[in-house]
N, C-alpha and C positions, 0 to 999 in steps of 0.2 A: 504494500500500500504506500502511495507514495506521500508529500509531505503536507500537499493540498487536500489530499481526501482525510488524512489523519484532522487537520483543521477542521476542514467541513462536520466529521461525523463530532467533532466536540461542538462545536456551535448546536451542531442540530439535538446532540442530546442534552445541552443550555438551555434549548426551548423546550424542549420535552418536559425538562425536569419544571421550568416555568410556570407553561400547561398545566402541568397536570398536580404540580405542589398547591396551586391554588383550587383545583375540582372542588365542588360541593355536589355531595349525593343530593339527587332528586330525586322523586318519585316516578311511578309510571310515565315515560315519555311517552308513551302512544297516546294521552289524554291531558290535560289541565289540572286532572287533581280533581276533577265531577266537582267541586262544589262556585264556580264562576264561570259561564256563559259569556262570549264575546261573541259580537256582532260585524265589529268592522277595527281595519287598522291604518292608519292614512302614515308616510311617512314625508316627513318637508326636510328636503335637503337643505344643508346650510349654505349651499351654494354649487353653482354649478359647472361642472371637473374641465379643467383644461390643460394645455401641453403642459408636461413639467407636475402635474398635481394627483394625488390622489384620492379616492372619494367612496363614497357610500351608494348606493340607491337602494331602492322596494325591489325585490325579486317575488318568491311564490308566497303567497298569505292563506294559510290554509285554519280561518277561526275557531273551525267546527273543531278541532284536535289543539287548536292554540298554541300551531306556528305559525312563525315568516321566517323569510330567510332574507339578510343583506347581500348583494355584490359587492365585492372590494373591485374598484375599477381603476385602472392606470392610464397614463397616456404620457409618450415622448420620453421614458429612459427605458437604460437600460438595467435589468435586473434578473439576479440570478436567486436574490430571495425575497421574503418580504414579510416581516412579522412586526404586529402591535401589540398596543394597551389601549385598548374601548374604557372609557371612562362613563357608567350611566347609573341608572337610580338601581339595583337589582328587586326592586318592591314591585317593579312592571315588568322586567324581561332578565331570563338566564340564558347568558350564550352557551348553547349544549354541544356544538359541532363546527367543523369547517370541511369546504369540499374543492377541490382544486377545479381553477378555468383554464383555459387554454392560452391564457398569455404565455404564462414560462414554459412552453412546448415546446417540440422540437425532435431534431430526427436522435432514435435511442435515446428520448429524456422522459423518465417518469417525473410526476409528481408528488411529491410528499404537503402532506394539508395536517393540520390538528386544530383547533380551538378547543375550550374551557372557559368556564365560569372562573374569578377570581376576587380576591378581596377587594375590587375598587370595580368590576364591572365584568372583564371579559380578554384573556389573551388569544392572540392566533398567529399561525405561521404558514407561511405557504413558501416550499422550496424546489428546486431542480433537483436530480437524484439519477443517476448514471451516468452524467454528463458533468466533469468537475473541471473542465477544461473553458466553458463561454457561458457569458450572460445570455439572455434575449431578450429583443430589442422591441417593447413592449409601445405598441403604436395603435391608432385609431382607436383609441379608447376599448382594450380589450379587457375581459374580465380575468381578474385574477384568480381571484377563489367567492365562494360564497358561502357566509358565515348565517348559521340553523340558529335562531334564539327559541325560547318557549318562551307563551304569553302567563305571566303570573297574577298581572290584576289589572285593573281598568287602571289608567291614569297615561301620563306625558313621560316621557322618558327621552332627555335630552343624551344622544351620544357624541361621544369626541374624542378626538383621538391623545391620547399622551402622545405630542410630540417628543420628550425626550425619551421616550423607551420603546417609540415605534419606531424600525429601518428599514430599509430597503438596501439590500447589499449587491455587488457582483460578484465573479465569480473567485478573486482575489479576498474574498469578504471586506472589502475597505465600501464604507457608506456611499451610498450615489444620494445626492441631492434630488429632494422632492421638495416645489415650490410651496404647496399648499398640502393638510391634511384634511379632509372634509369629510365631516361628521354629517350628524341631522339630528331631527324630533320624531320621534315614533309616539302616536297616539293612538292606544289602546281603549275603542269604547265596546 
């Protein structure tokens, strides 16, 4: 194994250990927990994603069972990983999952995806995996990964991103600049 996969797999069991040191057991994910009914979930971006920036939007809203899922969306770097800190109320929403998009693709590249619930709202990672050799070069607004929350109660749940613990790396792990992080409001009625 040469000197850059030895790095990689330490970063990546960094995030692992992140992940998953902050889990909180939940109950049956396949329902809400039967005793709170939701109707609808509207989500307002806190702004909307451009070259250089990365961002949130609404993906699938399924109330009856009381998910949604976020997009993490990119545009104009390059990147070979990409892990945050969701900062939100956890009294409206637990991040239970993450699912890898097609940005960081590529020919022989898996992807490696995790999120978790943690003490301030919710971490996740999304990285390249057999290919330790190039970033990619993540353009027209593609998605990265898409992060599963569960609905826990009615109310507003402002999310944001911890800029100081959220990166975007290449494939050297040295930080690539990201202009903007953009969060949003998820309202659960």
């Amino acid at each position: 194994m040469n000197k850059r996969s030895c790095v990689w797999l330490v970063l990546l069991f960094s995030v692992s250990v992140l992940v998953f040191a902050g889990c909180q057991k939940s109950g049956d994910d396949d329902d809400n927990g039967g005793d709170v009914s939701f109707h609808s979930v509207s989500f307002t971006p806190e702004g909307q994603g451009g070259a250089g920036d990365l961002w949130l939007e609404l993906g699938d809203v399924d109330v009856a069972h009381g998910k949604i899922t976020l997009k993490v969306i990119g545009d104009a770097f390059a990147a070979y990983g990409v892990a945050g800190r969701l900062l939100f109320d956890q009294k409206v929403l637990m991040l239970t999952g993450a699912y890898a998009g097609d940005a960081l693709a590529g020919e022989n590249v898996q992807i490696v995806a995790a999120g978790a619930a943690n003490d301030e709202g919710g971490v996740f990672g999304f990285s390249r995996s057999g290919d330790y050799s190039s970033s990619a070069e993540v353009t027209k607004s593609k998605v990265i990964g898409t992060l599963e929350f569960k609905l826990i109660a009615h109310g507003t749940a402002e999310i944001t991103f911890n800029a100081d613990r959220s990166r975007v790396v290449n494939e050297v792990l040295d930080s690539v600049e990201v202009a903007h992080w953009l969060g949003g409001t998820v309202m659960v009625e």
